[in-house]
N, C-alpha and C positions, 0 to 999 in steps of 0.2 A: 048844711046838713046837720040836722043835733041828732044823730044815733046814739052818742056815745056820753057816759057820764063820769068819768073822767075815774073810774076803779078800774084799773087796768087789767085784771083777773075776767070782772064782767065783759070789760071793753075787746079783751081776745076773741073771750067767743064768742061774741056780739058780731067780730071782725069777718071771725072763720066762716058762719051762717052768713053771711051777707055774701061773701065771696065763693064760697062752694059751688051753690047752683050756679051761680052766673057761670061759672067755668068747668061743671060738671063733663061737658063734650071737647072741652078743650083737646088739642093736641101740641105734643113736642113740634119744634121746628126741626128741620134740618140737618140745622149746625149742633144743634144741643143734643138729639139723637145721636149725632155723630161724639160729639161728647164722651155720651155716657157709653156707648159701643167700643169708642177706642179704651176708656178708662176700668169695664168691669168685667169681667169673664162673663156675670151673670146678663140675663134678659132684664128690660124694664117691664115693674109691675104692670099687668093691666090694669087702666085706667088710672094712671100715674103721667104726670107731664108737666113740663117748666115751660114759662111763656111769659114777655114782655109784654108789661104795658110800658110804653115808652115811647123809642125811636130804635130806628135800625138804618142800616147802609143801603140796605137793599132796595130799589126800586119796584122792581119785578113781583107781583101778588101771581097767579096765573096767566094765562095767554090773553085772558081777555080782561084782564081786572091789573092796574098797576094800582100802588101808593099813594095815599095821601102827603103833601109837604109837611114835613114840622112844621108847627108854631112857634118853636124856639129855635131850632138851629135851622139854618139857610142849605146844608148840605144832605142833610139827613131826613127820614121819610116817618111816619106814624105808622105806629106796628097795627096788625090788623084790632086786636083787642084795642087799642088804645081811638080809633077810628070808631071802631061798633060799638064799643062798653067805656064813653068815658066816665061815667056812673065809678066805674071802679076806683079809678086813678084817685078819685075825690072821695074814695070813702077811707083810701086808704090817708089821705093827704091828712083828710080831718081826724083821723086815729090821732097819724101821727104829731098833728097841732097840739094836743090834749098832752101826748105822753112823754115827747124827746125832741127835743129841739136839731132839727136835722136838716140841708140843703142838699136837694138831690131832683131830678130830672126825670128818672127811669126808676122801674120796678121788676125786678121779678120772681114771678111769683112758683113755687116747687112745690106741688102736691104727690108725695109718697114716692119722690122721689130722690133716690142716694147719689148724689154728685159725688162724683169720682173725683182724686186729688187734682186739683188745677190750680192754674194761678188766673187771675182776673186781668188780663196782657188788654184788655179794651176800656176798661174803667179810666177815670182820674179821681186823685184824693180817696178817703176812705169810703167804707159801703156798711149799710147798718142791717143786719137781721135778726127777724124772732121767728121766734117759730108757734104754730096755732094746730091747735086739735087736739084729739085724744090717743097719745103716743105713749111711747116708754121709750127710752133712748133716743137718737137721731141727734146726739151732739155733733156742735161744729169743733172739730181739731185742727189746730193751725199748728203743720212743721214749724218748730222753734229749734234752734243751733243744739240748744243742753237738754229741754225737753218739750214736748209734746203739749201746746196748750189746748186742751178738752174744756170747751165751755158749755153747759146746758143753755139753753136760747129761749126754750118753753116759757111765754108767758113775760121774757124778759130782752127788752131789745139790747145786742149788742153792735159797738162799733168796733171795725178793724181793717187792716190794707191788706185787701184783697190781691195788689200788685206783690206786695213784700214777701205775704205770708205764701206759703200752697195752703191749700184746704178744702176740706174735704166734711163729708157726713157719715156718722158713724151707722151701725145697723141701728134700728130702730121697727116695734111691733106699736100696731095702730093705725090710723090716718095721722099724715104730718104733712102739713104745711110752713113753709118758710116764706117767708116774704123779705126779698133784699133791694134795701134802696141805695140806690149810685145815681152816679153822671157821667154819661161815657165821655170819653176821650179825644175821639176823634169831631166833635162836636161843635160846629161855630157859629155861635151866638148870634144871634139875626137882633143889631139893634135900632 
């Protein structure tokens, strides 16, 4: 794929438009609803949602629809986006080929949406995010011992340990898209 010309300001929202529609109708899952429910007093935005493209644990799609296998791990199953839209996976792959040299499995992806303080208990090794669209605030803060690290992400990808740190998103006014890439943990390499 040549989308992208290697200006990383163009290449965001080159990224953002590419990925939007495609995930316009998206929805939260489950666990990630349950997420954000245990972690914020408030409702999620409408038309706000975090979704994997990746792999997951889970077998089970509906009563009549299960999972596809990974390609890569032997245990684990292809999330539905990653099944319908692998278009995505490969656009994000190729961003990232151009911008940051990065080893990672899984994506995903948070549109307008504020993650509550967590820690990343199913990742391994570090996880890289930026964030895409037209916002004002939405930095990531990661509890540190003495103080508080507030990083702006917008347009700029950062790496950091999602196990180590907690972390969270600040408030933020706009459309905000984050995109975090990892490799989960529980994961076994089919070689």
């Amino acid at each position: 794929m040549d989308y992208f010309n290697g200006k990383l300001e163009n290449d965001c929202q080159l990224l953002y438009h590419l990925l939007q529609p495609e995930l316009a109708r998206t929805k939260s899952g489950t666990t990630r609803r349950k997420m954000f429910e245990k972690g914020h007093e408030k409702k999620e935005l409408k038309g706000s949602y975090s979704c994997t493209i990746g792999t997951t644990s889970r077998f089970y799609l509906s009563p009549t629809k299960n999972r596809n296998k990974s390609k890569i791990y032997s245990n684990l199953y292809e999330t539905k986006l990653m099944t319908e839209k692998p278009d995505l996976f490969g656009y994000i792959k190729d961003f990232m080929n151009i911008h940051k040299d990065f080893e990672f499995t899984d994506i995903q992806i948070n549109f307008n949406w504020q993650s509550p303080p967590h820690f990343d208990k199913g990742n391994t090794g570090k996880s890289l995010i930026i964030g895409l669209g037209n916002y004002e605030g939405g930095e990531l803060v990661l509890e540190k011992e003495e103080e508080n690290e507030i990083v702006d992400i917008r347009h700029k990808p950062f790496i950091f340990d999602g196990q180590k740190y907690k972390h969270w998103t600040q408030d933020f006014t706009g459309n905000r898209m984050s995109i975090v890439l990892y490799t989960p943990k529980n994961g076994i390499l089919i070689k």
